[in-house]
PyMOL Python script that loads the backbone (N, CA, C, O; Angstrom):
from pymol import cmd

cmd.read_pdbstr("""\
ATOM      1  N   UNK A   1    -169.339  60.603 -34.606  1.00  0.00           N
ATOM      2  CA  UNK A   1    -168.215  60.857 -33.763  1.00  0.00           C
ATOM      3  C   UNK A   1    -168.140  62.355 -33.452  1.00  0.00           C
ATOM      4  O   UNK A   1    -167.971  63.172 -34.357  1.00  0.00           O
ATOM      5  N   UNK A   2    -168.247  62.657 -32.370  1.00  0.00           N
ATOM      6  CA  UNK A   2    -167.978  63.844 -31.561  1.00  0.00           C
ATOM      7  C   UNK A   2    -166.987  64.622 -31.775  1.00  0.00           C
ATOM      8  O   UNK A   2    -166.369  64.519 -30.715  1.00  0.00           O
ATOM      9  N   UNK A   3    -166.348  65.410 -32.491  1.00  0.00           N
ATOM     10  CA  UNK A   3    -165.013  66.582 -32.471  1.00  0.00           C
ATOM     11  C   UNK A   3    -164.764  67.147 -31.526  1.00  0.00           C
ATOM     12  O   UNK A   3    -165.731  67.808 -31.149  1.00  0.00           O
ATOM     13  N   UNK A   4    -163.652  67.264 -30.717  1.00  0.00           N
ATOM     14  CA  UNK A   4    -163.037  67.806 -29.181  1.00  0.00           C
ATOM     15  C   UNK A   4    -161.791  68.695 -30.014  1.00  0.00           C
ATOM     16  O   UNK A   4    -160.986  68.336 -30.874  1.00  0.00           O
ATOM     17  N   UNK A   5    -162.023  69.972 -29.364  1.00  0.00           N
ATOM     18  CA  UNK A   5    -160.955  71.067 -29.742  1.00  0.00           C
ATOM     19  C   UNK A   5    -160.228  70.875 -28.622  1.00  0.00           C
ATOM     20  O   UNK A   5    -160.284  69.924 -27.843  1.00  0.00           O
ATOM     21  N   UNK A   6    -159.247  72.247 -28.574  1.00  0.00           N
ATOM     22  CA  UNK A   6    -158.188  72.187 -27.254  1.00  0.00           C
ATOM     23  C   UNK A   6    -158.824  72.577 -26.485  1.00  0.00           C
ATOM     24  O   UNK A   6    -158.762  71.987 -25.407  1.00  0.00           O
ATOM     25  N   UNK A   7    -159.465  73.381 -26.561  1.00  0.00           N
ATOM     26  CA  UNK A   7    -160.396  73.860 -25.211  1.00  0.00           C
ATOM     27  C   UNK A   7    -161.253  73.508 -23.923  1.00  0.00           C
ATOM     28  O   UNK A   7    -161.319  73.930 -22.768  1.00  0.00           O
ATOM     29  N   UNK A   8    -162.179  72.056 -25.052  1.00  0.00           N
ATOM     30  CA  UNK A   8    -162.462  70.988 -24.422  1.00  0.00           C
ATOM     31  C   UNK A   8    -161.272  70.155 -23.504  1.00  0.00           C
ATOM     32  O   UNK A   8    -161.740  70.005 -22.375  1.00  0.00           O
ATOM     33  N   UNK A   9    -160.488  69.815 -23.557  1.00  0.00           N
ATOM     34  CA  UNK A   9    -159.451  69.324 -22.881  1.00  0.00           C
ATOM     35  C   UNK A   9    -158.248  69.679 -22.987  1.00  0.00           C
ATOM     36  O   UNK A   9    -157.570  69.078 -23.821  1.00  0.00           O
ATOM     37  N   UNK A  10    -157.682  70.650 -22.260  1.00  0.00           N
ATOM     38  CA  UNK A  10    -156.208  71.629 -21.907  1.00  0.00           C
ATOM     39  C   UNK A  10    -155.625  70.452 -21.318  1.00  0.00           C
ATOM     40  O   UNK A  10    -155.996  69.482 -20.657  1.00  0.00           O
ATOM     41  N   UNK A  11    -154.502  70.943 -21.846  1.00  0.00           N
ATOM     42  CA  UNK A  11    -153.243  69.310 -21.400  1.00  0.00           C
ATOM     43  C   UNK A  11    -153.132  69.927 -19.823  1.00  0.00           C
ATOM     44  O   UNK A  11    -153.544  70.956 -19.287  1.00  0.00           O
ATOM     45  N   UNK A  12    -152.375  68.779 -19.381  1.00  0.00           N
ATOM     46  CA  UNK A  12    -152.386  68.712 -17.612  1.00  0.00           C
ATOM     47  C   UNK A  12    -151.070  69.542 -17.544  1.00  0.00           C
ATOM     48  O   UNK A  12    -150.862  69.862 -16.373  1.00  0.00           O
ATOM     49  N   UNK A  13    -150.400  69.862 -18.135  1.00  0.00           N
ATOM     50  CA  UNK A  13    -149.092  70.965 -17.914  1.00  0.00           C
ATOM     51  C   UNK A  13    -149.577  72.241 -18.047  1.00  0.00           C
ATOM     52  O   UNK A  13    -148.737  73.071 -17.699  1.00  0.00           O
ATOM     53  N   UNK A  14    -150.851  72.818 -18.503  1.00  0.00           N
ATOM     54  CA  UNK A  14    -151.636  73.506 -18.569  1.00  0.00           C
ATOM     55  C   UNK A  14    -151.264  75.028 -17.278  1.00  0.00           C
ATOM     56  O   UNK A  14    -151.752  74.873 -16.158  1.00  0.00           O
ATOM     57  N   UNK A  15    -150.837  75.721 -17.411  1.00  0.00           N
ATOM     58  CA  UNK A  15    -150.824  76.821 -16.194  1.00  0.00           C
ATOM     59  C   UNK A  15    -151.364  78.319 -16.641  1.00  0.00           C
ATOM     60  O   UNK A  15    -150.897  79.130 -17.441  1.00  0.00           O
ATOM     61  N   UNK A  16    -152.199  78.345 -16.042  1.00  0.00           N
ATOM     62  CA  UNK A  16    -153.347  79.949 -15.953  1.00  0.00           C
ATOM     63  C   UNK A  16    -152.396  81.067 -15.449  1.00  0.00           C
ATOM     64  O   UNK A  16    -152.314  81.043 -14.221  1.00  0.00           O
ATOM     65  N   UNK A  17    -151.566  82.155 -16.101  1.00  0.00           N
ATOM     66  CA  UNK A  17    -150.700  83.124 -15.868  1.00  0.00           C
ATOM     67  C   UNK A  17    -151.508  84.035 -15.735  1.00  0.00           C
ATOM     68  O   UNK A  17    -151.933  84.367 -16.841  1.00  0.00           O
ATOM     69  N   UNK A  18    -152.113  84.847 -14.594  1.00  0.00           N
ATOM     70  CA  UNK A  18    -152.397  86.505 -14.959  1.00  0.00           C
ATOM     71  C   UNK A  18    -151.423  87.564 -14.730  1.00  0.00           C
ATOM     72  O   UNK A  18    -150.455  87.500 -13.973  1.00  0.00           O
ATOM     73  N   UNK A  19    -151.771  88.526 -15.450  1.00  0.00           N
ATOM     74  CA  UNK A  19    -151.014  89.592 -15.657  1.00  0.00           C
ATOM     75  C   UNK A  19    -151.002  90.123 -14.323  1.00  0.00           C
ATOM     76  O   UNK A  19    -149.851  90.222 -13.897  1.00  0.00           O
ATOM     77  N   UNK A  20    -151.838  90.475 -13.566  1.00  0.00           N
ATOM     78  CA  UNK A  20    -152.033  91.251 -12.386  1.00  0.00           C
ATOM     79  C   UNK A  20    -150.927  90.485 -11.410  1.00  0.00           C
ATOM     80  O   UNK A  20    -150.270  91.298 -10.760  1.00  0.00           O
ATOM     81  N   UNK A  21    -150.561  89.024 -11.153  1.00  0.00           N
ATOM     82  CA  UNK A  21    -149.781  88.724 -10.638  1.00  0.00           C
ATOM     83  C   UNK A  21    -148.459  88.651 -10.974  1.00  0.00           C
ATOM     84  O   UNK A  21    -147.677  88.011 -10.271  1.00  0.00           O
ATOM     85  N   UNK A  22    -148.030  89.361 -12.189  1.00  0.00           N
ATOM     86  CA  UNK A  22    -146.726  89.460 -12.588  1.00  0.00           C
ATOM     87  C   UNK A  22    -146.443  91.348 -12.615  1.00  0.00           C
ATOM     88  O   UNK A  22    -145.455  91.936 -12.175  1.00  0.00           O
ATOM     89  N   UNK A  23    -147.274  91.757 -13.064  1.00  0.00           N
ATOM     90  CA  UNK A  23    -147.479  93.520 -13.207  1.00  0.00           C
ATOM     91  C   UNK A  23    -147.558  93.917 -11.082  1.00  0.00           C
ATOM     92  O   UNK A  23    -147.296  95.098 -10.852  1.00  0.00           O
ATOM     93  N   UNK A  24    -147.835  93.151  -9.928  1.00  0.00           N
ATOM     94  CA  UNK A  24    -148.116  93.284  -8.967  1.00  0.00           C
ATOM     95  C   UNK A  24    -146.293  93.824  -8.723  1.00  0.00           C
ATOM     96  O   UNK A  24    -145.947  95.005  -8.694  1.00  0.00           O
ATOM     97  N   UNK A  25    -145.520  92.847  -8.600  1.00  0.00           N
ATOM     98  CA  UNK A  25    -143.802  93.146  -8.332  1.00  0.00           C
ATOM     99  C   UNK A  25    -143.274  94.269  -9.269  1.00  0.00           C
ATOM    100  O   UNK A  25    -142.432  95.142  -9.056  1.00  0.00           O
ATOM    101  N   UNK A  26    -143.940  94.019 -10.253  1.00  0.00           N
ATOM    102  CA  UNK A  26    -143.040  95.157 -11.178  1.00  0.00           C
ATOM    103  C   UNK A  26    -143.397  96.217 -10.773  1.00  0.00           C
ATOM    104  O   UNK A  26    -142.486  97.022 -10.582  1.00  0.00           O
ATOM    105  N   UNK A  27    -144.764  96.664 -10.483  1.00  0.00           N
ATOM    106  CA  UNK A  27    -145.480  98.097 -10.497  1.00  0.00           C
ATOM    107  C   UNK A  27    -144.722  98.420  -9.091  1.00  0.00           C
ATOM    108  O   UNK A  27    -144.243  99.544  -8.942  1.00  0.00           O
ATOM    109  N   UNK A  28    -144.609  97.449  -8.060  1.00  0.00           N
ATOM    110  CA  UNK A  28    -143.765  97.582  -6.833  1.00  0.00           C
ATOM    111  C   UNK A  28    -142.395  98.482  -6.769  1.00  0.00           C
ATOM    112  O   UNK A  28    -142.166  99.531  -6.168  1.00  0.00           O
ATOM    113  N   UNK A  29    -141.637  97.735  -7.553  1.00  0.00           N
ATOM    114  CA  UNK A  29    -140.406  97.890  -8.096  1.00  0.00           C
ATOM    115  C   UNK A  29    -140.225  99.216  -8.381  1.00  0.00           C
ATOM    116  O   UNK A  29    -139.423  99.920  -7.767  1.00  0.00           O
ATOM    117  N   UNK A  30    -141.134  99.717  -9.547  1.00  0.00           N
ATOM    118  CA  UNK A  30    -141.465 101.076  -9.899  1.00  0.00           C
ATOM    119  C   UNK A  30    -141.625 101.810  -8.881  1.00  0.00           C
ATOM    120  O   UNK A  30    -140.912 102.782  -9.136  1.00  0.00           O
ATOM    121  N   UNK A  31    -142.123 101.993  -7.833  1.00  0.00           N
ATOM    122  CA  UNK A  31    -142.798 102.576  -6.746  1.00  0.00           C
ATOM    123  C   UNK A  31    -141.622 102.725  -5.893  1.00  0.00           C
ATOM    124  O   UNK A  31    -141.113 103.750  -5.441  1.00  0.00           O
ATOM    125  N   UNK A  32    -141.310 101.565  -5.769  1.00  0.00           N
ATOM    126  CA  UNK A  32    -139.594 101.978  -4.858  1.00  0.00           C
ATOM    127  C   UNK A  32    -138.484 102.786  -5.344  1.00  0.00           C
ATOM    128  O   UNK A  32    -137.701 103.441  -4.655  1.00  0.00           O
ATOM    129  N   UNK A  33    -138.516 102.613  -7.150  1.00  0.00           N
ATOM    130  CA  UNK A  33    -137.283 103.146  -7.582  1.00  0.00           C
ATOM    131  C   UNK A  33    -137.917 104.782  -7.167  1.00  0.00           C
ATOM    132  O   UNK A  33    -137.340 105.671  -6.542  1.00  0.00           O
ATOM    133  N   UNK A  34    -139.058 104.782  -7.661  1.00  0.00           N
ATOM    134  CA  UNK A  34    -139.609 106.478  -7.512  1.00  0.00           C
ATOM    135  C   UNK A  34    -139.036 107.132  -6.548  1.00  0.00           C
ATOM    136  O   UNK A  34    -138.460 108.219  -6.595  1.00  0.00           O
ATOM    137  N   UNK A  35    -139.239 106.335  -5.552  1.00  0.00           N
ATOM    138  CA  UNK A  35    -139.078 107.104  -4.160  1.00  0.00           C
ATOM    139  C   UNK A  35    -137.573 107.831  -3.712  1.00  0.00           C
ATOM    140  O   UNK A  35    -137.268 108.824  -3.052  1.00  0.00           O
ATOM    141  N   UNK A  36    -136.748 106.668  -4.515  1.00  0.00           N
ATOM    142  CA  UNK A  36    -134.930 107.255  -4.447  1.00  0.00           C
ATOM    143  C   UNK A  36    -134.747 108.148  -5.257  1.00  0.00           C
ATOM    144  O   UNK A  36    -133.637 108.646  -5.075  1.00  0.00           O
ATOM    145  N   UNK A  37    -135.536 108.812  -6.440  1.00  0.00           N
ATOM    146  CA  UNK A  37    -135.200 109.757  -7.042  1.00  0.00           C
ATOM    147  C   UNK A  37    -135.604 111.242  -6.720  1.00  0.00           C
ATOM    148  O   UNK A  37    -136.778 111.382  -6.376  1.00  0.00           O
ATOM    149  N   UNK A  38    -134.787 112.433  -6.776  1.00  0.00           N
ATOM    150  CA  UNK A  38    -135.076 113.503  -6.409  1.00  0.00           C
ATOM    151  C   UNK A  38    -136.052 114.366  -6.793  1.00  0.00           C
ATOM    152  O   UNK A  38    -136.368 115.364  -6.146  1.00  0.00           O
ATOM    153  N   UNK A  39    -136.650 113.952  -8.040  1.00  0.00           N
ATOM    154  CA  UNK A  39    -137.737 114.477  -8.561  1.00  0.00           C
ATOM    155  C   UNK A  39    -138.703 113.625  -9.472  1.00  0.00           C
ATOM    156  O   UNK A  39    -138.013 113.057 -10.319  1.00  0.00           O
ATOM    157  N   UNK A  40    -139.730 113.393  -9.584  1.00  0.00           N
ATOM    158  CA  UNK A  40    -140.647 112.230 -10.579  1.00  0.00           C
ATOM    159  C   UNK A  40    -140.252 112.839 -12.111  1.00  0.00           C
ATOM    160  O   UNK A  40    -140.370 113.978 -12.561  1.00  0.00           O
ATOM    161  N   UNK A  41    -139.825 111.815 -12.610  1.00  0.00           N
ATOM    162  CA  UNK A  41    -140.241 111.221 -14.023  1.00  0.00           C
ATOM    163  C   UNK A  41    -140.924 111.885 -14.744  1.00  0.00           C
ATOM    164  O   UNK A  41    -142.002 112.098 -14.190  1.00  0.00           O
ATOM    165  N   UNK A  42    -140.835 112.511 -16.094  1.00  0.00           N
ATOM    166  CA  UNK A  42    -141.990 113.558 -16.673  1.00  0.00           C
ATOM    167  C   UNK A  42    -142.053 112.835 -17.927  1.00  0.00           C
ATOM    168  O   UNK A  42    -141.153 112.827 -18.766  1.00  0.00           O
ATOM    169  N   UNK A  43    -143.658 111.956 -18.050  1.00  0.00           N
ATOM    170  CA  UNK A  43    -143.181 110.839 -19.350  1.00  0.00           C
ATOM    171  C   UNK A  43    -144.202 111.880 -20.249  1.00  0.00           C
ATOM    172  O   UNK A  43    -145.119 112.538 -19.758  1.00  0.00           O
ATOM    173  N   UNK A  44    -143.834 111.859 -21.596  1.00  0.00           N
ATOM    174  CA  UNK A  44    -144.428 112.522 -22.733  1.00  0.00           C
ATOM    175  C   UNK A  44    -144.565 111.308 -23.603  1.00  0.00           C
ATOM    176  O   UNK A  44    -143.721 110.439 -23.819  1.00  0.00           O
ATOM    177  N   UNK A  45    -146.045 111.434 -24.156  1.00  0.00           N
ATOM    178  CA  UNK A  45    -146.165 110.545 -25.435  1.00  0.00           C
ATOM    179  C   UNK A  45    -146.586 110.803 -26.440  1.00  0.00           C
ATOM    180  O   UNK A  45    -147.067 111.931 -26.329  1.00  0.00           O
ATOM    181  N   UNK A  46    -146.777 110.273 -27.876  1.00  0.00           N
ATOM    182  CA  UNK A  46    -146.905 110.983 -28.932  1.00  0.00           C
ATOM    183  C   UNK A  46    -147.035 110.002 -29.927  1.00  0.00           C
ATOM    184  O   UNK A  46    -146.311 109.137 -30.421  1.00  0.00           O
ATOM    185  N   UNK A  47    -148.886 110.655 -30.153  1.00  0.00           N
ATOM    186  CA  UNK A  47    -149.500 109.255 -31.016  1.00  0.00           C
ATOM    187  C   UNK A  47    -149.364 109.268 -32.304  1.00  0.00           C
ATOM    188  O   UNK A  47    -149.816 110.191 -32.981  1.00  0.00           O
ATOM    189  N   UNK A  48    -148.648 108.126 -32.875  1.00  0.00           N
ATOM    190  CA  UNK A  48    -148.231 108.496 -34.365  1.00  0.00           C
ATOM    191  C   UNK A  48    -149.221 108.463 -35.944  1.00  0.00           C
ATOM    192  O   UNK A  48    -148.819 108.695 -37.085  1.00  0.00           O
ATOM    193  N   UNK A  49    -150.782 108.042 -35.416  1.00  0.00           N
ATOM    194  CA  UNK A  49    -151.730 107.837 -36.177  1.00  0.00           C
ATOM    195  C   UNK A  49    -152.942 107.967 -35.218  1.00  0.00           C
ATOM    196  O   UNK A  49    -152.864 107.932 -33.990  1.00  0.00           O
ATOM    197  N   UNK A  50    -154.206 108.139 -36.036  1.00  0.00           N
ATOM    198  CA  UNK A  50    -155.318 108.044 -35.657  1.00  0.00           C
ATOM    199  C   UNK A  50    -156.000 106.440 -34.598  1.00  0.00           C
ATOM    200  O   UNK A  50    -157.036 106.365 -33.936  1.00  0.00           O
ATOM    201  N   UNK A  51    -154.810 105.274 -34.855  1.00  0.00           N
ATOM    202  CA  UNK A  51    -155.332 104.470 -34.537  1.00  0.00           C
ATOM    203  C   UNK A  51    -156.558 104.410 -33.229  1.00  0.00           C
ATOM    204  O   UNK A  51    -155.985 104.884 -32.248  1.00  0.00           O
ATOM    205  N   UNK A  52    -157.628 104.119 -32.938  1.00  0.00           N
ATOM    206  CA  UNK A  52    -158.285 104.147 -31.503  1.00  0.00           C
ATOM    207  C   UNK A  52    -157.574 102.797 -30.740  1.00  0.00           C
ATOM    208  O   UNK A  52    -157.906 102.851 -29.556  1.00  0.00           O
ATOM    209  N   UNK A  53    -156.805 101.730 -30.967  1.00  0.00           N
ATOM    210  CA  UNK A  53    -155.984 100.929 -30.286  1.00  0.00           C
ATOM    211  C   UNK A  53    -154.937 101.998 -29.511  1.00  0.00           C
ATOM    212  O   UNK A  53    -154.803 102.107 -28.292  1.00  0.00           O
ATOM    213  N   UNK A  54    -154.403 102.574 -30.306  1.00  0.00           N
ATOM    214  CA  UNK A  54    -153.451 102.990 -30.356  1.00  0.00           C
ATOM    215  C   UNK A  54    -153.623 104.212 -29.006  1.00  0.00           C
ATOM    216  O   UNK A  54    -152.890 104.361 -28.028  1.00  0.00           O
ATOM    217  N   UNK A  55    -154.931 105.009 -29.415  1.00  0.00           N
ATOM    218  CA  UNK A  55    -155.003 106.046 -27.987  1.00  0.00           C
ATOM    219  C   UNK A  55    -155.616 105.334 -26.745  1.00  0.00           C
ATOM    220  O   UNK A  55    -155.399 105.901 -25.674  1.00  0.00           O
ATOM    221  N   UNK A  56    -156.421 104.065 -26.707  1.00  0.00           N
ATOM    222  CA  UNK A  56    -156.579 103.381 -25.818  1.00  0.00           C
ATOM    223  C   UNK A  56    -155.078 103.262 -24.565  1.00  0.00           C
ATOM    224  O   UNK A  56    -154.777 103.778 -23.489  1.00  0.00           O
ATOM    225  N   UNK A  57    -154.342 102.029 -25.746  1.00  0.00           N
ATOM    226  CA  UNK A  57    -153.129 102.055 -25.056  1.00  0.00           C
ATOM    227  C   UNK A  57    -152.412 103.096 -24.477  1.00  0.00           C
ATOM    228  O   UNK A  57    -151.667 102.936 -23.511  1.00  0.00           O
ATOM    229  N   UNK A  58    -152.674 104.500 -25.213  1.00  0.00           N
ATOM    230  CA  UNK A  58    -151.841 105.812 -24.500  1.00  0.00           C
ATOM    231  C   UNK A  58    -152.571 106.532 -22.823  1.00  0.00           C
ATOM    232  O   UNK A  58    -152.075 107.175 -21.898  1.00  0.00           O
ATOM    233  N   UNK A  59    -154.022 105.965 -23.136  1.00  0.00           N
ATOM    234  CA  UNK A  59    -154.900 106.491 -21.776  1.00  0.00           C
ATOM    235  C   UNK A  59    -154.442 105.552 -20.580  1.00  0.00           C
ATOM    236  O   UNK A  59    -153.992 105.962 -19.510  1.00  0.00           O
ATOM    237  N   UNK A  60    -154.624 104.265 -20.929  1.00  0.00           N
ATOM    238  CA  UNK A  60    -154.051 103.017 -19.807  1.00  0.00           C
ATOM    239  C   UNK A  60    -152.751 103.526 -19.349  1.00  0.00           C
ATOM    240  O   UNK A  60    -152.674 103.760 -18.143  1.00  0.00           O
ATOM    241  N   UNK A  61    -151.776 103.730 -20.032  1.00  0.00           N
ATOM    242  CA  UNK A  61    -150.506 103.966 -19.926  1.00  0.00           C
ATOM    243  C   UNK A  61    -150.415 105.627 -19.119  1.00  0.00           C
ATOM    244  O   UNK A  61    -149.523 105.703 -18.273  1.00  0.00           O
ATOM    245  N   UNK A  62    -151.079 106.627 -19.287  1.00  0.00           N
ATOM    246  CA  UNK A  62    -151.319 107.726 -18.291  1.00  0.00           C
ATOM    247  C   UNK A  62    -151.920 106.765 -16.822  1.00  0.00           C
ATOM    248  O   UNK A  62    -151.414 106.491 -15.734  1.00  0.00           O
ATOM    249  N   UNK A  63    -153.193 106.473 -17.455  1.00  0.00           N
ATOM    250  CA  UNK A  63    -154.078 106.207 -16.333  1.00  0.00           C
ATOM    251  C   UNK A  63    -152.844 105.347 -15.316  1.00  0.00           C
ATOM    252  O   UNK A  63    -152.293 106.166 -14.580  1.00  0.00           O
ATOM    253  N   UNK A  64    -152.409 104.186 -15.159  1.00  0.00           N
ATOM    254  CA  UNK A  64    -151.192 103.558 -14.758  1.00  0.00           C
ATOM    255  C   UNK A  64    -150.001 104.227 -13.941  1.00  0.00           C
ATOM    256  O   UNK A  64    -149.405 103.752 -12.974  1.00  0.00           O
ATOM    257  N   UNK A  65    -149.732 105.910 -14.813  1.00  0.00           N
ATOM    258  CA  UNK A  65    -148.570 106.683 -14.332  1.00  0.00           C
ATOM    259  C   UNK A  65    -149.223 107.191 -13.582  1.00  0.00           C
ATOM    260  O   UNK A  65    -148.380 107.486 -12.735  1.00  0.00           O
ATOM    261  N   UNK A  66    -150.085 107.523 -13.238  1.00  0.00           N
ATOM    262  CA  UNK A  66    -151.351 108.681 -12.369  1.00  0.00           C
ATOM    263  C   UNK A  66    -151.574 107.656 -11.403  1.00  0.00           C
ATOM    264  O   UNK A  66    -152.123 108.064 -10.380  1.00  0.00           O
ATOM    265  N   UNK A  67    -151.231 106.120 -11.448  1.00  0.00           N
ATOM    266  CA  UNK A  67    -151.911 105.668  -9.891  1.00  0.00           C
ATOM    267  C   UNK A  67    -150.539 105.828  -8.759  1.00  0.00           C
ATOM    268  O   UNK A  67    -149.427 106.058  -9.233  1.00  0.00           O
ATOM    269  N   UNK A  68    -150.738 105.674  -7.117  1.00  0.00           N
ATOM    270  CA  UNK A  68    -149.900 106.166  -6.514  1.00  0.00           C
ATOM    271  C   UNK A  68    -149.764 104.740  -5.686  1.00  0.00           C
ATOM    272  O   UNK A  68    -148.928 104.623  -4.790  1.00  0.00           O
TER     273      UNK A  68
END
""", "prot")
cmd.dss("prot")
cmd.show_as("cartoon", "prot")
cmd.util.cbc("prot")
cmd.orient("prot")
């Protein structure tokens, strides 16, 4: 007898979410509020350990503020 994981067969209520289509309105959102304010946002961050997760997430999170 053959063993079938979930993977093999995803239930039919099953829905594929990407991020890019939920981060698309928000990053929007962001972009509009920018524009009503009189001067940009000056974000500072500050890594509390050596983690390399940890400075990953801090480069994405520049890289992200740096797009226009």
């Amino acid at each position: 007898m053959a063993s079938t994981t979930p993977s093999d067969h995803p239930p039919a209520s099953c829905k594929v979410v990407l991020a890019i289509n939920i981060a698309k309105n928000l990053v929007q959102e962001v972009k509009e509020g920018l524009e009503k304010l009189p001067t940009p946002p000056h974000l500072v961050g500050f890594l509390a350990n050596t983690d390399p997760a940890a400075r990953m997430y801090a480069e994405w999170t520049e890289k992200t503020c740096k797009e226009k």
